[in-house]
C-alpha positions in Angstrom: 3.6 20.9 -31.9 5.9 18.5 -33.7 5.9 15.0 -33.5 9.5 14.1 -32.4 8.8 10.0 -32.3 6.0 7.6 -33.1 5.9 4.8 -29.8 4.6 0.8 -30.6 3.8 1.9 -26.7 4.4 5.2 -24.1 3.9 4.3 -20.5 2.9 7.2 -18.5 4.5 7.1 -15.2 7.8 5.4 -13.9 6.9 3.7 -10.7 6.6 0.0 -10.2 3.9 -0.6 -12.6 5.4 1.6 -15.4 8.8 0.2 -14.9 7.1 -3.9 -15.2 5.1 -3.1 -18.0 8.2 -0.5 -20.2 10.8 -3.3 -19.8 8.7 -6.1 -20.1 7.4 -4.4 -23.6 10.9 -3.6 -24.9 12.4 -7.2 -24.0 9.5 -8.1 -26.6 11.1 -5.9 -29.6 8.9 -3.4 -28.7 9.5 0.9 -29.4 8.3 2.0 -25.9 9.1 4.8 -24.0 8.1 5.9 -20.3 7.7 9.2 -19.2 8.6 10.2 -15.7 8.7 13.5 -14.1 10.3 12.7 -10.6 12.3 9.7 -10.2 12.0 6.6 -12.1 11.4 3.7 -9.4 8.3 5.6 -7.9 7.2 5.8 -4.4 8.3 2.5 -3.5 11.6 2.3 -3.5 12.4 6.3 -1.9 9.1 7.3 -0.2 7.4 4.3 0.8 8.1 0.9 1.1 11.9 0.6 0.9 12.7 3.7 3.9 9.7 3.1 6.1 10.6 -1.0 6.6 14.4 -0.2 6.7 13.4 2.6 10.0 11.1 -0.5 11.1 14.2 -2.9 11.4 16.3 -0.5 12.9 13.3 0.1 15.5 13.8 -3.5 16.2 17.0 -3.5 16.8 17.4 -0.5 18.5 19.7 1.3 16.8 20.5 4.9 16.8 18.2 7.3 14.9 21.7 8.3 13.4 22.5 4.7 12.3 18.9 4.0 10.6 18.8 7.3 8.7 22.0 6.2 7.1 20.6 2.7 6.3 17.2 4.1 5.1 19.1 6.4 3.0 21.6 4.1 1.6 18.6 1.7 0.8 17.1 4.3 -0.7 19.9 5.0 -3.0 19.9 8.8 -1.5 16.6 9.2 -3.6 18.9 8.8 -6.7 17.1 7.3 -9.7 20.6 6.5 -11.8 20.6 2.9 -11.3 16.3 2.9 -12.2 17.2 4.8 -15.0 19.9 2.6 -16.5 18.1 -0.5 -15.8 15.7 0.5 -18.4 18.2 1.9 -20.8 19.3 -1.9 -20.8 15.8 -3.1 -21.2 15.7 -1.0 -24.5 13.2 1.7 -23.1 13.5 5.2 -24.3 13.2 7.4 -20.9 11.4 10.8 -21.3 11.7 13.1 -18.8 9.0 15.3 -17.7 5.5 16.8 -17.3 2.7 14.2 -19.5 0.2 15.2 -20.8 -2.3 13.1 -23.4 -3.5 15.8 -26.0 -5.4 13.2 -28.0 -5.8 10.0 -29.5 -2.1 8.3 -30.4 -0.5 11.5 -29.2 1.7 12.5 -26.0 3.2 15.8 -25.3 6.5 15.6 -22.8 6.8 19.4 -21.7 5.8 20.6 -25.1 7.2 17.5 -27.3 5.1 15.7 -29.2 5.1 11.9 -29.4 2.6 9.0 -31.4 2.4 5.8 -29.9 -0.1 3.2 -30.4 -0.6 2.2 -26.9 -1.1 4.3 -23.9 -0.5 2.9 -20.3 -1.6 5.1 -17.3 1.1 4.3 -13.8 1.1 7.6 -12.7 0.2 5.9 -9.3 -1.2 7.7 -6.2 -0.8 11.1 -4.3 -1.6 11.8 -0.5 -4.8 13.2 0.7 -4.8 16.2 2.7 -7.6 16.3 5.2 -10.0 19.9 5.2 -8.7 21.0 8.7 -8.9 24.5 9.3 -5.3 26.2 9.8 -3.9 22.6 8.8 -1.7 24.5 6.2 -0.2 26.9 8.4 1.8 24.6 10.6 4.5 22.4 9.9 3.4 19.3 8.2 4.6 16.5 6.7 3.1 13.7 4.6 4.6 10.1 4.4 7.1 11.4 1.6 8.6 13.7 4.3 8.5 11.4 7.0 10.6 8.9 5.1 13.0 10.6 3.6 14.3 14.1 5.8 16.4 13.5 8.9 14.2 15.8 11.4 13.2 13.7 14.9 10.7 15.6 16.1 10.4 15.8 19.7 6.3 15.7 19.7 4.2 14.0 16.6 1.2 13.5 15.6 -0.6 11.4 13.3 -3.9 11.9 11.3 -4.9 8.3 10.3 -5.0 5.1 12.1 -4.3 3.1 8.9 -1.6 1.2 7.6 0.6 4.3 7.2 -0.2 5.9 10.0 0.4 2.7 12.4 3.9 2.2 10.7 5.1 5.8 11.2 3.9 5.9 15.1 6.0 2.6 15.8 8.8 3.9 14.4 9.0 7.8 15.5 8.2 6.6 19.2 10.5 3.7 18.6 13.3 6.7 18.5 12.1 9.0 21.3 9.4 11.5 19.7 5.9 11.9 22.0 3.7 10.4 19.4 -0.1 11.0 19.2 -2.2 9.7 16.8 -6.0 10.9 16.1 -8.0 8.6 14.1 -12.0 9.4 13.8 -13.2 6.5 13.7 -12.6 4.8 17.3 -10.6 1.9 16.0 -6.7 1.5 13.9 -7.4 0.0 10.9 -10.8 0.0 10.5 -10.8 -2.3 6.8 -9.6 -5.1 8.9 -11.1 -7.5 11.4 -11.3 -5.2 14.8 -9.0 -8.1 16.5 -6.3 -6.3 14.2 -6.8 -2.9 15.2 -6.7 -4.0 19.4 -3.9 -5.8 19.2 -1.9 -3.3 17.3 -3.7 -0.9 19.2 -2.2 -2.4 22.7 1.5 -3.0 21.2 1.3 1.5 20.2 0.3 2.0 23.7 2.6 0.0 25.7 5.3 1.9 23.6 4.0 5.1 25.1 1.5 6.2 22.1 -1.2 8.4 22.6 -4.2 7.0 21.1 -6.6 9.8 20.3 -9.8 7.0 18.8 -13.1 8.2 18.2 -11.7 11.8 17.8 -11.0 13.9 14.7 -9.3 17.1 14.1 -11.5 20.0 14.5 -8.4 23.3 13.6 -4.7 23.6 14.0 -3.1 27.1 14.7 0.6 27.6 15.5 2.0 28.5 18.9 5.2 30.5 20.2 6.7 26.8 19.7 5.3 24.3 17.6 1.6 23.6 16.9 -2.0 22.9 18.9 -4.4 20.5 17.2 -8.2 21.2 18.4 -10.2 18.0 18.3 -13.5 17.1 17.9 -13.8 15.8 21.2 -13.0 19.0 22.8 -9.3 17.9 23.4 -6.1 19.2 22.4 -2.8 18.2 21.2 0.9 20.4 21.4 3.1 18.8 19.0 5.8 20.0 17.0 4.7 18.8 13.5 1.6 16.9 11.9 1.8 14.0 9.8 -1.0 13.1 7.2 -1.8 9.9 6.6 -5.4 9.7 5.7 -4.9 8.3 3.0 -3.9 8.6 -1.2 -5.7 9.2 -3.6 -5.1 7.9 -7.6 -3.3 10.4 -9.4 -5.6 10.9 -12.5 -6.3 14.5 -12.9 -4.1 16.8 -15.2 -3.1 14.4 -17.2 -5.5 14.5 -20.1 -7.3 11.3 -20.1 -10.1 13.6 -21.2 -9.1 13.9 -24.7 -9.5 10.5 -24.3 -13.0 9.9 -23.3 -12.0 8.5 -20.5 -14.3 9.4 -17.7 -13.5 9.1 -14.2 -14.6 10.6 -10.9 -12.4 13.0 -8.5 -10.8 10.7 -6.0 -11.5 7.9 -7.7 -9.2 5.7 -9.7 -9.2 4.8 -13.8 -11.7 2.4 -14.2 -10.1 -1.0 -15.8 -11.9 -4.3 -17.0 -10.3 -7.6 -16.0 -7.2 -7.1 -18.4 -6.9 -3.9 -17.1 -7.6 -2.1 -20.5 -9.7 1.4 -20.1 -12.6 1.7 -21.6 -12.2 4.3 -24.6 -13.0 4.9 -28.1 -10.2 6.8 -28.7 -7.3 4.2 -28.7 -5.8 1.5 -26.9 -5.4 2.7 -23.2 -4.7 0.7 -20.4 -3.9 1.3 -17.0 -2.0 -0.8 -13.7 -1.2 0.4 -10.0 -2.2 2.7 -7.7 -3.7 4.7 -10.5 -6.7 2.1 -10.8 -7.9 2.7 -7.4 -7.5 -1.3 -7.4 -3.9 -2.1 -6.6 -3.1 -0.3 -3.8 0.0 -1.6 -2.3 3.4 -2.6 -4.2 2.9 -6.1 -4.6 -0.3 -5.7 -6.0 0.5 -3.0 -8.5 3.2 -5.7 -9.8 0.5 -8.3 -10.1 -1.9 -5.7 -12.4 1.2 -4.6 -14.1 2.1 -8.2 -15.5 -1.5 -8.6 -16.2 -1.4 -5.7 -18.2 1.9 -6.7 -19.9 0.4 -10.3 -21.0 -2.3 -8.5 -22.6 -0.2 -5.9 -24.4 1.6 -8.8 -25.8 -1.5 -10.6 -27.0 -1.7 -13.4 -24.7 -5.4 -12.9 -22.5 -5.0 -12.7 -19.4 -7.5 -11.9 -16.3 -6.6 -10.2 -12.9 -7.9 -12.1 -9.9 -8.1 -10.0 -6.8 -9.2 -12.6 -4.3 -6.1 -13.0 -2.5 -3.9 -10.2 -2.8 -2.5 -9.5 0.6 -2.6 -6.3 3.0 0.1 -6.1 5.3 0.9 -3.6 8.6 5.2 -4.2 8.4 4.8 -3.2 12.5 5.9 -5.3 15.5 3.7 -7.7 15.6 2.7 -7.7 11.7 -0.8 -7.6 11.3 -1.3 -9.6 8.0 -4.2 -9.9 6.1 -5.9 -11.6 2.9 -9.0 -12.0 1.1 -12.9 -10.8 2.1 -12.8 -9.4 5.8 -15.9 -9.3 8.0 -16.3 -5.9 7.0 -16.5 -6.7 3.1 -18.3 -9.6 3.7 -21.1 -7.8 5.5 -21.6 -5.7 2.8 -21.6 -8.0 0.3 -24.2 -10.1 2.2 -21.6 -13.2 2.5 -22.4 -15.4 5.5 -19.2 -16.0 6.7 -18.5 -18.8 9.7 -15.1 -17.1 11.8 -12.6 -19.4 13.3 -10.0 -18.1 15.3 -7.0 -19.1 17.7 -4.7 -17.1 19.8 -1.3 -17.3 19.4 -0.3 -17.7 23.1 -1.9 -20.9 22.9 1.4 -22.2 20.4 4.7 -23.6 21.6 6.3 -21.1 19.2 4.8 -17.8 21.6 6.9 -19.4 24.8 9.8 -20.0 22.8 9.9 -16.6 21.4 8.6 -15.1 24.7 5.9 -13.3 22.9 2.3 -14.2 23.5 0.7 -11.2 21.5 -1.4 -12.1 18.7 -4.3 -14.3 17.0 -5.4 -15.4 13.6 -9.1 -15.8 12.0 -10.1 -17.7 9.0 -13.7 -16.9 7.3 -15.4 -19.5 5.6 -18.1 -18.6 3.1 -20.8 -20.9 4.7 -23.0 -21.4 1.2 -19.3 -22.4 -0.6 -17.6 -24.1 1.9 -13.9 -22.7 1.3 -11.6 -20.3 2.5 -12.6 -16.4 1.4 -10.7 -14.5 3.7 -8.2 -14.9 6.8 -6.2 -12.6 9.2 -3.9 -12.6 11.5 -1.8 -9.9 13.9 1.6 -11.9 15.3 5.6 -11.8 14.8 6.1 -12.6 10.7 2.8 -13.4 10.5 3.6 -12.0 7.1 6.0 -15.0 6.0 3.8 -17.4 7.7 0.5 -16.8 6.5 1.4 -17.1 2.6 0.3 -20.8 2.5 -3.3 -19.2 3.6 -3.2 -16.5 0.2 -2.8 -19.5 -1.6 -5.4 -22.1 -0.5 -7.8 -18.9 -0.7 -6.6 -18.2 -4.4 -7.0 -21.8 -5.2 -10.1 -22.6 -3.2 -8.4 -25.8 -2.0 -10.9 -27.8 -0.1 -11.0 -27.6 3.6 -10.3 -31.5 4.0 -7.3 -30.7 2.2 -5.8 -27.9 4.7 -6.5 -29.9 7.8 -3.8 -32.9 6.2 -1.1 -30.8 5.9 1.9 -30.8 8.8 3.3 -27.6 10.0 6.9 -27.5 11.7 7.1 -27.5 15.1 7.4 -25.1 16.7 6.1 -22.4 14.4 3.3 -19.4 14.3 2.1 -21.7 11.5 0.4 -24.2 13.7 -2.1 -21.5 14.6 -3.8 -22.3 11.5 -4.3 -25.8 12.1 -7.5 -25.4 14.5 -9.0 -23.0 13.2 -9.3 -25.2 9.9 -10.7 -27.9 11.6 -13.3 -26.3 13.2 -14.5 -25.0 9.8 -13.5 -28.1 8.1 -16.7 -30.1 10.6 -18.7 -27.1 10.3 -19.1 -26.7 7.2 
């Protein structure tokens, strides 16, 4: 196997961490290339974040199903990756297409090329998880790449997974007409958030005509003269004409060859990174950043890693802080949340003090004619600052930033309490809340 090119750096995997971290390197005068086998841009921009918020909007405003595919897909640059690809032409970065695989230390092969580099970063990001269901494979299924990106409607849907994905794809397929069902084992919607979250999202699904299926999991599937039946563990039974998975991704680290690395890693599990986000291995300088890491899991966060990864490569120390990286649920309301939830902080043994307030209770809720919706702060009681906060309302994703950042900078309580929010706005909400920690605490 020849060695076509020695790298200063190869970054394996074109999504949004590999596209950060490849340009950012070659703006510094370094030789880097990045090796993609689909489309350079990832997930995000044609599979994930991009099409499923565009269908969201056009939920909202109630356009045709017609009208939003043609928006989703425009936005999704008709899951073209010309424009990705150029961008990092300019940036200096040498693009290799296909299949990578690490055969050793310092050395790459791109369907059967060889390449050296000096540094190795890992983006190959995530992959969906496909549930064991008996006679799941024979019926028509989709995962989240599907779902975002062909123009069927089905007429009957249903969803395995109450989580962030699976909420999102419910609001929007019975925004547009289908009979949507979702089955999600275990009794609540998003079950790593504050149950608060869950009910109220949970209430806005059904009033839209959603079938919630809680406390229920799928038992077999087998086709039918038309469409599908889903057996559940209950002893109920769904007709639908297509499944959607979303139980979940996994990191994609298998087949790639970290092996001849050393570095070890469990199935499922994600590449384990210190604070720089630098693998340990004593085979080379191997780094990771996204989805990959089992750490970043959304878009935003897998940006943050990936410029903490960057500053490293470039010799300037840097150290990720995951405190307050948000988690947000882009449905109507938003459910929005940051930092330790009650669940985390249970099992880290944090004694958390809760403060919450209901959103009906603000002049903004009349005005917008929308009472739906609360928010909850958690205190750490031994600390005495802000660890964690969420919230399900209308933007509470715009509104709830100045909370990510008092958490980030553990800005005292007596500080929060003297600042003025516009009136009338969600924002208020917060205002309570905070000083009923602020004189318990």
């Amino acid at each position: 196997m020849a060695d076509n090119h020695h790298y200063d750096a190869v970054v394996l995997g074109g999504g949004t961490a590999g596209e950060l971290v490849a340009s950012g390197l070659a703006r510094a005068g370094r030789d880097v290339a990045l090796v993609e086998r689909r489309l350079v841009g990832g997930e995000s921009p044609y599979f994930a974040c991009v099409p499923s918020k565009s269908l969201l909007l056009s939920a909202r405003r109630g356009e045709t199903w017609e009208m939003a595919l043609a928006r989703r897909d425009a936005l999704a640059g008709h899951r073209g990756d010309d424009p990705a690809v150029a961008r990092m032409a300019e940036a200096g970065v040498t693009v290799l297409r296909g299949r990578g695989h690490v055969a050793g230390p310092g050395l790459i092969e791109v369907d059967g090329a060889g390449h050296g580099f000096d540094d190795l970063v890992v983006c190959t990001g995530s992959e969906p998880v496909i549930p064991h269901v008996d006679g799941l494979a024979d019926v028509p299924l989709w995962t989240s790449d599907e779902a975002l990106s062909v123009p069927d409607l089905p007429r009957r849907l249903v969803i395995l997974g109450g989580g962030p994905v699976g909420c999102e794809m419910a609001q929007v397929y019975a925004s547009f007409g289908s009979q949507v069902s979702v089955v999600e084992a275990s009794g609540r919607l998003l079950t790593a958030e504050a149950p608060f979250a869950g009910e109220v999202l949970a209430d806005a699904l059904r009033r839209m005509g959603v079938d919630l299926r809680l406390g229920a999991d799928a038992g077999h599937a087998g086709r039918k003269d038309t469409g599908l039946r889903l057996w559940l563990s209950d002893g109920g039974t769904l007709d639908a004409d297509r499944v959607l998975v979303a139980a979940g991704r996994r990191p994609r680290v298998e087949g790639i060859g970290l092996e001849n690395l050393g570095v070890a890693f469990a199935p499922g599990h994600g590449i384990p990174v210190d604070e720089t986000c630098r693998v340990p291995s004593d085979a080379g300088r191997v780094w990771a950043a996204g989805d990959v890491t089992g750490i970043a899991r959304t878009t935003h966060a897998a940006r943050y890693q990936a410029q903490v990864a960057l500053s490293n490569l470039l010799g300037r120390r840097r150290e990720a802080d995951y405190r307050a990286v948000p988690r947000v649920v882009y449905t109507t309301p938003t459910v929005y949340a940051v930092g330790i939830s009650p669940r985390q902080a249970a099992e880290l043994g944090i004694d958390l003090h809760t403060a919450g307030y209901d959103l009906a209770a603000t002049a903004r809720a009349a005005v917008e004619a929308d009472e739906r919706g609360r928010v909850e702060l958690y205190a750490d009681r031994s600390r005495g600052v802000l660890v964690g906060a969420a919230a399900a309302g209308l933007n509470a994703e715009e509104w709830m930033s100045e909370i990510a950042l008092a958490i980030r900078a553990e800005t005292p309580l007596s500080l929060l309490t003297d600042v003025v929010h516009a009136f009338p706005t969600y924002g208020e909400s917060v205002e309570a809340p905070l000083r009923e920690l602020a004189a318990n605490l």
